[in-house]
C-alpha positions as CSV (number, residue, x, y, z in Angstrom):
1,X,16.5,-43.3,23.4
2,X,15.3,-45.6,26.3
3,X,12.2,-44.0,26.9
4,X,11.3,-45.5,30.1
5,X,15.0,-44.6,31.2
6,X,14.0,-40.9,30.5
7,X,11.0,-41.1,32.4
8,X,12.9,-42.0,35.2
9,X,14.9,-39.1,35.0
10,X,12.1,-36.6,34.7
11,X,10.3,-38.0,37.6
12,X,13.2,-37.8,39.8
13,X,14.2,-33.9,38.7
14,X,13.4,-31.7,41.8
15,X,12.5,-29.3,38.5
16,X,9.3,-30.8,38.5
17,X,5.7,-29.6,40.7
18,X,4.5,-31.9,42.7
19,X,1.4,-31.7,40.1
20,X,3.7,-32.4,37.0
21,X,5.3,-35.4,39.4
22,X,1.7,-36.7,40.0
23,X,0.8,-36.4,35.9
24,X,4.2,-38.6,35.6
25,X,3.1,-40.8,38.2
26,X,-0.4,-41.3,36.7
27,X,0.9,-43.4,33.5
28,X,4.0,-45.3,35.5
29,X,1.4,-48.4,34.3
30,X,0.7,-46.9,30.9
31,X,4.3,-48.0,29.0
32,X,2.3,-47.0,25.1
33,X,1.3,-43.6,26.9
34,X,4.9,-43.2,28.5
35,X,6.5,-44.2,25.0
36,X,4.4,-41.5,23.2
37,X,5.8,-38.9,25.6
38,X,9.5,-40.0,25.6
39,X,11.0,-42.1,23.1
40,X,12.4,-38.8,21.9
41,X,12.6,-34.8,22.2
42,X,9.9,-32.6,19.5
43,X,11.6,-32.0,16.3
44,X,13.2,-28.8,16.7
45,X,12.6,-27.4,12.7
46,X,12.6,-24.4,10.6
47,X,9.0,-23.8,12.6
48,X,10.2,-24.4,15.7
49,X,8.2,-26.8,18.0
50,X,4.6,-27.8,18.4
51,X,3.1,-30.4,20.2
52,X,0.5,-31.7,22.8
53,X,0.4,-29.8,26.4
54,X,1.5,-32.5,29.4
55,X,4.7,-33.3,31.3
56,X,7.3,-35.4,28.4
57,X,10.0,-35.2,26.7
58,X,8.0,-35.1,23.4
59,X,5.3,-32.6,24.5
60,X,4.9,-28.6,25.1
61,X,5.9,-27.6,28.7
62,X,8.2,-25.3,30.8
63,X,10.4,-27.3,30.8
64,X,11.1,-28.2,27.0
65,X,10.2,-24.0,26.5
66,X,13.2,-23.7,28.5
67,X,15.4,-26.5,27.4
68,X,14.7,-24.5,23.7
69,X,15.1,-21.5,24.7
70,X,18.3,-22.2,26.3
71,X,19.9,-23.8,22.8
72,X,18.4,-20.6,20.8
73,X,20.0,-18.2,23.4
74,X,23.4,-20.2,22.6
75,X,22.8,-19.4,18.9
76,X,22.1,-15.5,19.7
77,X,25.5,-15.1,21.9
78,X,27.6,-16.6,19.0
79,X,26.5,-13.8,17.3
80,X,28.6,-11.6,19.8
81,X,27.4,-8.9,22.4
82,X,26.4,-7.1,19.6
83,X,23.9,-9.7,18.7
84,X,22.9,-10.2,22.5
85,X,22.6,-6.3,23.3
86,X,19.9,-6.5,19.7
87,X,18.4,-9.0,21.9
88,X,15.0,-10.9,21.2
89,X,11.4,-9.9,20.9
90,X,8.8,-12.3,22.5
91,X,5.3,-12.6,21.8
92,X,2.2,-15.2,22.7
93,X,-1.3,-16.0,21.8
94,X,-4.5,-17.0,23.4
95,X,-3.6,-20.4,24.7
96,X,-3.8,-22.0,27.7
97,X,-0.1,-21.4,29.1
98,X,1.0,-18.9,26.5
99,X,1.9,-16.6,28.8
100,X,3.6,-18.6,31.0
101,X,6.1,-19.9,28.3
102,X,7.1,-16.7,26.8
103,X,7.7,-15.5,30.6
104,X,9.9,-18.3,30.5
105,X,11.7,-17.9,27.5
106,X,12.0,-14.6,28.8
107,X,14.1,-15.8,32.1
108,X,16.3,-18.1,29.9
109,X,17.2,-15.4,27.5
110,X,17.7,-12.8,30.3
111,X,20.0,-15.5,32.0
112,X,22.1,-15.6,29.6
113,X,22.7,-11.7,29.2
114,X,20.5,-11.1,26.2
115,X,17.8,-8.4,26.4
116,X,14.4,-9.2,26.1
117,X,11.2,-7.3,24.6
118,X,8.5,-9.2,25.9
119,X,5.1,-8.0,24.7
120,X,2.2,-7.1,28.0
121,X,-0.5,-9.3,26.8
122,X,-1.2,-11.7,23.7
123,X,-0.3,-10.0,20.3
124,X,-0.6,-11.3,17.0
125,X,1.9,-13.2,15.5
126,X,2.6,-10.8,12.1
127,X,3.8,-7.5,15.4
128,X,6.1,-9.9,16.5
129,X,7.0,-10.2,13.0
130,X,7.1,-6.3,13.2
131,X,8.8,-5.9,16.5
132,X,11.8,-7.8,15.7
133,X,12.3,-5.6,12.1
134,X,10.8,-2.6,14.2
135,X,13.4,-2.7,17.0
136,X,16.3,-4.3,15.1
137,X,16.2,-7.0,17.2
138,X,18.5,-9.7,16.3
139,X,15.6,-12.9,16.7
140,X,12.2,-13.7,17.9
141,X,10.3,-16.1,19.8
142,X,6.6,-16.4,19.5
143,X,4.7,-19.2,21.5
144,X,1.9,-20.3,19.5
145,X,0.0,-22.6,17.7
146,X,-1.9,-21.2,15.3
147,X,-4.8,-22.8,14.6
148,X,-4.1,-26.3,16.4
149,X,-6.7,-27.7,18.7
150,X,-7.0,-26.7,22.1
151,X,-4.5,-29.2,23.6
152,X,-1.9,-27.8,21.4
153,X,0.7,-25.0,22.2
154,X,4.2,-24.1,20.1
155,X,7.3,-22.1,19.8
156,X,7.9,-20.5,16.6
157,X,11.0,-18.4,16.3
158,X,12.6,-15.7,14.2
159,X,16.1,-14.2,13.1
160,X,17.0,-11.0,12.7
161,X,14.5,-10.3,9.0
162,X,11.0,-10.9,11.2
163,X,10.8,-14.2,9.0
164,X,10.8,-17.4,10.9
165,X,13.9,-19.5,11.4
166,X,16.4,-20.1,8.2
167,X,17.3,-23.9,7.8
168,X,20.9,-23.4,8.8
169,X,20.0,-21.4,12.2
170,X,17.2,-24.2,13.5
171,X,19.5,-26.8,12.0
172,X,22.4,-25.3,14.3
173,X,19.4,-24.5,17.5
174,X,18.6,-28.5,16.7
175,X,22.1,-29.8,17.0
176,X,22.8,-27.5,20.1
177,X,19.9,-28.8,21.5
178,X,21.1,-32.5,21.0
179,X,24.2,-30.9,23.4
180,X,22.9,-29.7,26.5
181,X,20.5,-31.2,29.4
182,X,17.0,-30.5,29.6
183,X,17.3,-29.9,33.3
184,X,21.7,-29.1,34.1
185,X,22.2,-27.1,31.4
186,X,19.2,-24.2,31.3
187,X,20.2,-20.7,33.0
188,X,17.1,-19.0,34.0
189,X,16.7,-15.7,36.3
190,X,13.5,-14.8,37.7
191,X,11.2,-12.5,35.8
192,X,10.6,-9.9,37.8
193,X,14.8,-9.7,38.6
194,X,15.4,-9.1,34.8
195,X,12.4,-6.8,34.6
196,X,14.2,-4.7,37.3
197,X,18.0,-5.2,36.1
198,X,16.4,-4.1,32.7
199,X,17.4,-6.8,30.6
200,X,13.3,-7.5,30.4
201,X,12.1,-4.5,28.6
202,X,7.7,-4.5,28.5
203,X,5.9,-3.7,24.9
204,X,2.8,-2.6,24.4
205,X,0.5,0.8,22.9
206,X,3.5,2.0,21.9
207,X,4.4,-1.1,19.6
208,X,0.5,-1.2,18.8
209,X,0.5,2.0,17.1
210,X,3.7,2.1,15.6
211,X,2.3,-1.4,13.7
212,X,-1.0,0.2,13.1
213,X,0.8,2.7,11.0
214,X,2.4,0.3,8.8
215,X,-0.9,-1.2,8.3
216,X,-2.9,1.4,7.2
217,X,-0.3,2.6,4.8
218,X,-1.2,-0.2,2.7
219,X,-5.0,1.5,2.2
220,X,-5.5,2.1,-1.9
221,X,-8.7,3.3,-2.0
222,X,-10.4,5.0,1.1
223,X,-12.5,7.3,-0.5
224,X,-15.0,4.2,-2.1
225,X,-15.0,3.0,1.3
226,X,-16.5,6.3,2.5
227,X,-19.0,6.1,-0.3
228,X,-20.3,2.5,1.2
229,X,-19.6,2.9,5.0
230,X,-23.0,4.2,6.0
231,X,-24.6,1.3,4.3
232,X,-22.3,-1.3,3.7
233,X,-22.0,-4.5,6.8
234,X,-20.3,-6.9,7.9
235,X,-19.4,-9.3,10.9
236,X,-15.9,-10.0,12.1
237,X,-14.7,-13.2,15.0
238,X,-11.3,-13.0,16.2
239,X,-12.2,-16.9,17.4
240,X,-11.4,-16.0,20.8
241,X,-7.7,-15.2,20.1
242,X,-5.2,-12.2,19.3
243,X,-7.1,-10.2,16.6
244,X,-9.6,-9.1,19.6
245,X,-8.2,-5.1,19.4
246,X,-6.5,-4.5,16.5
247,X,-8.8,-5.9,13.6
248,X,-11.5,-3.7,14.7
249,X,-9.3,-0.7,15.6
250,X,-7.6,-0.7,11.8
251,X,-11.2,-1.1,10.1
252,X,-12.5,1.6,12.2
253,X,-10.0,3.7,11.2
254,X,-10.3,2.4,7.8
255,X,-13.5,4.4,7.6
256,X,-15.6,1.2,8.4
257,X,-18.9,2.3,10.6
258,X,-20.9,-1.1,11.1
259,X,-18.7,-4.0,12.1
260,X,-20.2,-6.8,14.1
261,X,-18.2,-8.4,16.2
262,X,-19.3,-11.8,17.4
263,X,-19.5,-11.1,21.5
264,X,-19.1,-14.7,22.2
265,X,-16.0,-15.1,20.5
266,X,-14.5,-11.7,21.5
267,X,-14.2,-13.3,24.7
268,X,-10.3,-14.2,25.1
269,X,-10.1,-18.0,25.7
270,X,-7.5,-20.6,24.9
271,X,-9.9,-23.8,25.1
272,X,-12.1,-22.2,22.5
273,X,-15.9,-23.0,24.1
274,X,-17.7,-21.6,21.0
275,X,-15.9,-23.8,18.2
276,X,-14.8,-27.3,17.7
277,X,-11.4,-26.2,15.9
278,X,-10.6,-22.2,15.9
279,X,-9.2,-22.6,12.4
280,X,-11.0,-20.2,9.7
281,X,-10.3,-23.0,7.0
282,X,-13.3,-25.0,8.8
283,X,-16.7,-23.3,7.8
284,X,-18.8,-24.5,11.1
285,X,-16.5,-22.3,13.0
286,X,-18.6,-19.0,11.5
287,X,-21.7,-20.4,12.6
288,X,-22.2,-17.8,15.3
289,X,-20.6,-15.2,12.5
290,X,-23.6,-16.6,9.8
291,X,-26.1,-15.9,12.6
292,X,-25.4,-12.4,13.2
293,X,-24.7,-11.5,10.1
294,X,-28.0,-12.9,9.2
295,X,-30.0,-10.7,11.7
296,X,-28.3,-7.7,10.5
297,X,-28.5,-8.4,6.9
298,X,-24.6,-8.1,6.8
299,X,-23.4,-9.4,3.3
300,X,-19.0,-9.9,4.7
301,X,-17.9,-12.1,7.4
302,X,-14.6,-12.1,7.8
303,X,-12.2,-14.3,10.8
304,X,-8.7,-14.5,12.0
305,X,-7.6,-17.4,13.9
306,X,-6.2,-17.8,17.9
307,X,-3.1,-15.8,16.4
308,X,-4.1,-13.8,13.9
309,X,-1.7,-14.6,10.8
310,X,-4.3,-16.3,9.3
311,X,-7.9,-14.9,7.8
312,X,-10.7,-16.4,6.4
313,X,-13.8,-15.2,5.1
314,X,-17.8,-16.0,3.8
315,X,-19.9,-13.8,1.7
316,X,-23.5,-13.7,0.9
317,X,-25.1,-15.4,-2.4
318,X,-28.2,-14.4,-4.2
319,X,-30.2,-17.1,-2.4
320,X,-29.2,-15.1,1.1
321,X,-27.0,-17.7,2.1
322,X,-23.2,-17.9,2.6
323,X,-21.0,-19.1,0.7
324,X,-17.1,-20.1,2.1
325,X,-14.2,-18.7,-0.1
326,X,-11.1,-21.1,-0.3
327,X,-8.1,-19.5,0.5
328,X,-7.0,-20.0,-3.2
329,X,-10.2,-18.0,-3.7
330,X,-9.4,-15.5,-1.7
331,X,-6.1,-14.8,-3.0
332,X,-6.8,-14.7,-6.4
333,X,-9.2,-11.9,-5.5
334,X,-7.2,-10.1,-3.4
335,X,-4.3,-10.7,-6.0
336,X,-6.8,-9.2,-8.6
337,X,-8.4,-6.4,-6.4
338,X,-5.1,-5.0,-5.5
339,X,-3.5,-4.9,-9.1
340,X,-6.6,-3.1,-10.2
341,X,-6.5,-0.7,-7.0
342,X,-2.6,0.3,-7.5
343,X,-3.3,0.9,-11.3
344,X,-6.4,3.0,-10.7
345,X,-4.2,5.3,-7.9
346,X,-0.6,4.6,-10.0
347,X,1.3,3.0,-6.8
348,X,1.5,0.2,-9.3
349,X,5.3,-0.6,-8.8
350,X,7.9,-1.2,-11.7
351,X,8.5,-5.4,-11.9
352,X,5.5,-5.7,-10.5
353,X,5.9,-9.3,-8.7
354,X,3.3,-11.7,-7.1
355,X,4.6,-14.8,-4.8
356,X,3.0,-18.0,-4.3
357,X,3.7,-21.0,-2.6
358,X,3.6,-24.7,-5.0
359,X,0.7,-26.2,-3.4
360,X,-1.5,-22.7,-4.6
361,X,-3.4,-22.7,-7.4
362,X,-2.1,-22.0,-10.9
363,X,-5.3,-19.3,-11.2
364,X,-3.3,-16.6,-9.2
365,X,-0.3,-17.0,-12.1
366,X,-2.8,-16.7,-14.8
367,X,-4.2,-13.4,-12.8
368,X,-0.7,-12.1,-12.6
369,X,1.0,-12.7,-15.8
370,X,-2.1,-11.6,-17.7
371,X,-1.7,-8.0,-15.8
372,X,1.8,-7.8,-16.6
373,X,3.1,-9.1,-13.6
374,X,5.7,-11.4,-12.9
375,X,4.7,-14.7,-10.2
376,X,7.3,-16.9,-9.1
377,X,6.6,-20.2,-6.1
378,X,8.4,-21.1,-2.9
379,X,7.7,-23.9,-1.0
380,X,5.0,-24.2,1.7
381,X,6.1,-21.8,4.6
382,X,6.2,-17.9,5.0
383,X,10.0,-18.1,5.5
384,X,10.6,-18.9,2.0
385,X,7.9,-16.6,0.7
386,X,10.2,-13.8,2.9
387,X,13.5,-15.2,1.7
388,X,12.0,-14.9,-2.3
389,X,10.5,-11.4,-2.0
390,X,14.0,-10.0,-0.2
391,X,16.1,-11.9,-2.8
392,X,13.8,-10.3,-5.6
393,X,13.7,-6.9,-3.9
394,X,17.7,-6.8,-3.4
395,X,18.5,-8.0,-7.0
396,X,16.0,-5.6,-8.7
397,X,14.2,-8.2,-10.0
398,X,11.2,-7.4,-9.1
399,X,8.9,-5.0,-6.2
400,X,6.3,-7.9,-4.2
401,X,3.1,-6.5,-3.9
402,X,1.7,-9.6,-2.6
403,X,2.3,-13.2,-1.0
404,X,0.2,-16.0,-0.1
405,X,-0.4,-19.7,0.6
406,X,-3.9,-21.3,0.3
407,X,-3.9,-22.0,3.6
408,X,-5.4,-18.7,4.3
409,X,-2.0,-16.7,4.8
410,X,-1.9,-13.1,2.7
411,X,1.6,-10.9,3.5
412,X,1.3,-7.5,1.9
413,X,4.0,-4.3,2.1
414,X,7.3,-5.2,3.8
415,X,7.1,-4.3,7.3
416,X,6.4,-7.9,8.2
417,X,8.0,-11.3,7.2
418,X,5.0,-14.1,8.1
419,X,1.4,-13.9,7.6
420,X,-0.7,-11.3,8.6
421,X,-4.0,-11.6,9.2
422,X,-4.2,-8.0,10.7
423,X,-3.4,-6.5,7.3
424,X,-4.8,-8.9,5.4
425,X,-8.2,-7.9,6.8
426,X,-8.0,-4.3,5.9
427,X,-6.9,-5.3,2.6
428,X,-9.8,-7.9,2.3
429,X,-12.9,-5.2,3.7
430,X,-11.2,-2.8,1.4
431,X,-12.1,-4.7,-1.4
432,X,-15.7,-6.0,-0.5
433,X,-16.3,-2.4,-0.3
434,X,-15.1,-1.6,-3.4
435,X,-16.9,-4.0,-5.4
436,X,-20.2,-3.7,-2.8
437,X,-19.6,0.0,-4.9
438,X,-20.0,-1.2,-8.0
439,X,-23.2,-3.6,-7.4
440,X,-21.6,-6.9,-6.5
441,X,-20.7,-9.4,-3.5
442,X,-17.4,-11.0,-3.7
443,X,-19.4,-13.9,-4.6
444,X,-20.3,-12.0,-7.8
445,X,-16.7,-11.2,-8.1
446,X,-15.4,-14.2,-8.1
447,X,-17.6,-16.1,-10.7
448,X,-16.2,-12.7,-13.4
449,X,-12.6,-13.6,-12.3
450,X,-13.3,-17.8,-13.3
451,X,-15.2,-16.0,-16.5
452,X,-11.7,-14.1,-17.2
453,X,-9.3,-16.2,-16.4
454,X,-10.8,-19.7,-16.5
455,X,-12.6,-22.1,-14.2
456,X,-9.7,-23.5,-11.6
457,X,-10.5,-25.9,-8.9
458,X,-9.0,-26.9,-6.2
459,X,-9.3,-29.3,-3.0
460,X,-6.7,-30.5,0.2
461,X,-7.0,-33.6,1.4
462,X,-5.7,-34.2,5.1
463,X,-4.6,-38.0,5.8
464,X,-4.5,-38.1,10.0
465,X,-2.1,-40.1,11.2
466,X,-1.5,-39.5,15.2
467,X,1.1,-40.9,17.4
468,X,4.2,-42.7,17.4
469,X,2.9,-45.5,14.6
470,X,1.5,-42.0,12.6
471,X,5.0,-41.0,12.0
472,X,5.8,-43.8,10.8
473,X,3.1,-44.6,8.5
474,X,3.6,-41.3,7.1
475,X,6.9,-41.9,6.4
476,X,6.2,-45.5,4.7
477,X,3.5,-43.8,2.7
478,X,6.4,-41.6,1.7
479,X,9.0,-43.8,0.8
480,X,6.4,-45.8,-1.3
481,X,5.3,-43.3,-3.5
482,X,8.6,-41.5,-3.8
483,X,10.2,-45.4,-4.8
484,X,7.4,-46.9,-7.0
485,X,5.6,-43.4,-8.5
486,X,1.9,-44.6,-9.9
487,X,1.9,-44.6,-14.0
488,X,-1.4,-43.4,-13.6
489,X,-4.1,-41.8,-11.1
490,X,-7.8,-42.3,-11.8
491,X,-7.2,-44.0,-14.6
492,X,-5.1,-40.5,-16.0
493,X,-1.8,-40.7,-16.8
494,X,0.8,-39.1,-14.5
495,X,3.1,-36.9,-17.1
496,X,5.6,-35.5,-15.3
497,X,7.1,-36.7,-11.8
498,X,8.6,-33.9,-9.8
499,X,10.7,-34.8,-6.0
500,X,11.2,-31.7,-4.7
501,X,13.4,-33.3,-1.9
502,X,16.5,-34.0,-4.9
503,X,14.8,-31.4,-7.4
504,X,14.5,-34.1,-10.0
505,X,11.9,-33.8,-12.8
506,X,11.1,-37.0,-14.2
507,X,9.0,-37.5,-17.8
508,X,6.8,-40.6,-17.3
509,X,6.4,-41.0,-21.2
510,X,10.3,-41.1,-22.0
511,X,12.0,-41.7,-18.8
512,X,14.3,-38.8,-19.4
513,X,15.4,-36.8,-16.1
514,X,16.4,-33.5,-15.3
515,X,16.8,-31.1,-12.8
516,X,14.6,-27.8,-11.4
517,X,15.1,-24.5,-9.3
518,X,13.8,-25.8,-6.0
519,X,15.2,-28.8,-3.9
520,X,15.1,-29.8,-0.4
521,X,11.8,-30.2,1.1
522,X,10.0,-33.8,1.1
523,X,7.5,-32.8,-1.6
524,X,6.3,-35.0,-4.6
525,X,4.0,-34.0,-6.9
526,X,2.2,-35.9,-10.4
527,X,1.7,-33.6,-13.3
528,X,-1.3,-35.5,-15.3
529,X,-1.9,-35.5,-18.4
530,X,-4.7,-33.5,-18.3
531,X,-3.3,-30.5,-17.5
532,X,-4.1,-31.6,-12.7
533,X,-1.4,-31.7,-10.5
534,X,-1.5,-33.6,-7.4
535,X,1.1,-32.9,-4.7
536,X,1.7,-35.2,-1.7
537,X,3.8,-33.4,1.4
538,X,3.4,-34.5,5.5
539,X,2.8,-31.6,7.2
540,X,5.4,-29.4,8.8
541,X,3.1,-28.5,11.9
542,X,0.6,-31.3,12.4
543,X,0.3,-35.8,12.1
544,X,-0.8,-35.7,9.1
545,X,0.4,-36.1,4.9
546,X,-1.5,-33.6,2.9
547,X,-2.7,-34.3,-0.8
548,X,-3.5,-31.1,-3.2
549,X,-5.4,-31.4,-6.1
550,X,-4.7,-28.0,-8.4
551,X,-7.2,-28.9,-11.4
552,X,-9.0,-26.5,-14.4
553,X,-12.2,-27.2,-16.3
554,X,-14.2,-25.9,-19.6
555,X,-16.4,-25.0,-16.8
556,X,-17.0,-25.1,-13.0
557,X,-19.3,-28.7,-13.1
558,X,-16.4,-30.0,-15.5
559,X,-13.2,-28.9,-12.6
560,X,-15.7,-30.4,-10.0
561,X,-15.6,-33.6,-11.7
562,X,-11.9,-33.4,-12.3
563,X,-11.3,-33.1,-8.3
564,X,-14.1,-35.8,-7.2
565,X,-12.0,-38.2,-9.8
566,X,-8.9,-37.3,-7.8
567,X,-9.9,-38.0,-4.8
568,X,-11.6,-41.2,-5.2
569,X,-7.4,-42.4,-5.8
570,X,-6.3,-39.8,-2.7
571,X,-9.2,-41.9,-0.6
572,X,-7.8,-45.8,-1.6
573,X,-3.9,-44.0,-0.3
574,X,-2.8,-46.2,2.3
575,X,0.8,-47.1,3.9
């Protein structure tokens, strides 16, 4: 694409504002800043689009929300009237021109005869999720991103399971997309018109409560809550974003009577003034959460990020300080918490089955199998989590009781197909409560689950590479290890080489090759021979390659070791 050709075009669309022409006009002697907006369209993928906020081809505006939305609405009417009258449930976040987009998406898919449920206000993501199983709607859009930085907005979509996009459907949105014009081809009524002709229909308490009920179903064990609640205290941050109401609201109803929400971050704001990055995976982000909980002697902080499919949380230590759980961490308690709750009040399905994705530790397998359970791994994404546990679920194979990536996403029950932070955090106080019954802190918990099961360790390395020359260095870096696989990483040798883009599994020792379940993704991933495995994948959502080191040890020093070894070679990784 002739980028400065498509500039052209966009500054001479009468579609633009006169401030979106001046932002245009602003760069006109910028040709590296005009290249990183328009050498090409985002890549429309299985999650949709996510990008930068500023007039370009390549970036998050209306008018790339409505070029989108105009190629999904093409895949909805193929599936018939039927499939248009089913319609589309639309949801948004915190951000800074959230609502604006899905109001947009909204007038696209209205123009083109398909009805709309567009929530009132910003929701999170896992009752869009909901809405679209909920209301038998046949997709979903959800303008989002997650946990990004403030300059950052996206456009996540759904089909007709509440689970984000199936390969074939984005793959047919992207080619459609490669069809029309950004600025001829988009039909678009006004809002208020399809709000009045009723093909914009308005969601709100309603939808609330009839999510909140699915939630609370998943309770196990109210009644040790009850025994703790007058005593028992903790702090929650929705980080300025969509857990706000109904975090609080389910562990109110939980039974919950001292919850301390952080006031500052209750405040709903899309450039996030109280944090550097609104992502619960970075622990400065709870210092206002740490400070309160301090000065009420609060032993539980819990967080959900901007969107609320995502949780994270910090407990307190013997010392009085407090200490970060990994999401692998996490997991495996929750994993291990609710087996033990479901056996103590016999819910405990037959087949029991836990999910996971590959980049998770090999801990929440050992908790599984050794309670009779079965685990089985997906790739990285919710989508293929959903697509496993329906598969299972429809074959007999086995009933989910939980899913999760260590990137702080927990699923639980099966009224939702993504993360759930909402859920998640009911399920998570639950069990602090529970074991604040018996004595302990999670932080006590979770040194008896490495004395169980064994001391696992594990640590994700990001490798940022921004901009135009970042895609491409990622995809040298790539190529490189993919062509020329190291014989050894810190001086270990690599056993077994797995590509998960072909599915072949090669032995390092013999050369022999074969073949395994999973195939398709641009994954690679060194099996040592000392029992690590390091895994190397660009991210799906953000410029940058992340490296996973899964490792054990005879003891939590000797795992430590094992990743600081690791990561001296993930350090020395260059294109």
């Amino acid at each position: 694409m002739d980028f400065k050709k498509e500039y052209e075009k966009w500054l001479a669309s009468p579609a633009l504002s006169a401030e979106e022409r001046a932002e245009l006009e602003a760069i006109q002697n910028d040709p590296k800043e005009m290249e990183g907006r328009f050498y090409g369209p985002l890549e429309f993928g299985t999650a949709g689009l996510r990008g930068t906020m500023c007039v370009g081809l390549h970036n998050m505006n209306i008018h790339v929300i409505r070029w989108a939305t105009q190629g999904f609405a093409d895949i909805i009417a193929a599936e018939g009237e039927e499939g248009k009258r089913r319609g589309v449930a639309i949801c948004m976040d915190c951000r800074n021109h959230s609502m604006d987009f899905a109001r947009a998406a909204a007038e696209v898919c209205a123009a083109n005869g398909i009805h709309v449920r567009i929530f009132e206000s910003l929701r999170p993501t896992p009752e869009l999720s909901f809405a679209v199983r909920e209301y038998h709607c046949q997709a979903g859009i959800n303008v989002t991103a997650s946990h990004n930085p403030k300059e950052y907005n996206g456009y996540k979509v759904y089909w007709e399971d509440g689970a984000q996009l199936p390969p074939q459907h984005a793959d047919a949105v992207a080619k459609r997309l490669g069809e029309i014009d950004l600025f001829q081809d988009v039909k678009r009524v006004e809002y208020d018109e399809g709000v009045r002709s009723g093909l914009i229909e308005v969601l709100g308490a309603e939808t609330d409560e009839r999510f909140l009920s699915h939630v609370m179903a998943q309770v196990n064990d109210k009644e040790t809550v009850a025994k703790v609640a007058d005593t028992f205290k903790m702090v929650y941050t929705p980080f300025h974003g969509t857990g706000h109401k109904l975090i609080p609201e389910a562990l109110k109803r939980l039974g919950m009577k001292h919850v301390l929400c952080v006031p500052e971050q209750m405040v709903i704001d899309g450039n996030f003034p109280t944090v550097v990055s609104p992502n619960p995976e970075n622990p400065e982000g709870f210092a206002l959460a740490v400070e309160l909980a301090k000065a009420n002697n609060a032993d539980f902080i819990l967080g959900s990020d901007p969107d609320a499919d995502r949780v994270g949380i910090m407990v307190r230590t013997k010392d009085g300080s407090f200490q970060v759980l990994t999401g692998n961490q996490t997991g495996v308690l929750l994993l291990d918490y609710l087996i033990g709750a479901m056996k103590r009040a016999g819910t405990l399905p037959e087949k029991a089955t836990a999910l996971k994705t590959i980049v998770t530790t090999e801990m929440a397998r050992k908790v599984a199998e050794v309670n009779g359970l079965q685990c089985f791994d997906t790739f990285t994404g919710f989508k293929f989590l959903a697509q496993k546990k329906d598969q299972l679920e429809a074959s007999g194979e086995g009933n989910v009781i939980m899913s999760y990536e260590e990137s702080y996403g927990y699923m639980l029950g099966s009224f939702v197909r993504d993360k759930d932070a909402v859920t998640a955090s009911l399920a998570l106080t639950e069990m602090a409560a529970w074991y604040a019954a018996q004595g302990l802190t999670l932080a006590d918990a979770l040194e008896s689950l490495y004395e169980k099961y064994g001391y696992y360790a594990e640590q994700t390395h990001n490798l940022v590479m921004p901009g135009l020359d970042g895609l491409k260095d990622m995809a040298k870096l790539m190529k490189q290890l993919r062509e020329n696989p190291p014989a050894e990483l810190s001086g270990v040798k690599t056993a077994v080489f797995k590509d998960y883009l072909d599915g072949s599994v090669t032995d390092c020792s013999s050369g022999a090759k074969s073949t395994m379940e999973l195939s398709g993704s641009n994954v690679l991933r060194f099996e040592m021979s000392d029992g690590t495995s390091v895994i190397v994948r660009p991210s799906g959502t953000e410029p940058k390659i992340k490296v996973y080191v899964l490792t054990q040890g005879k003891d939590a020093a000797d795992a430590q070791v094992n990743l600081t070894k690791y990561g001296q070679w993930v350090a020395g990784l260059k294109p």
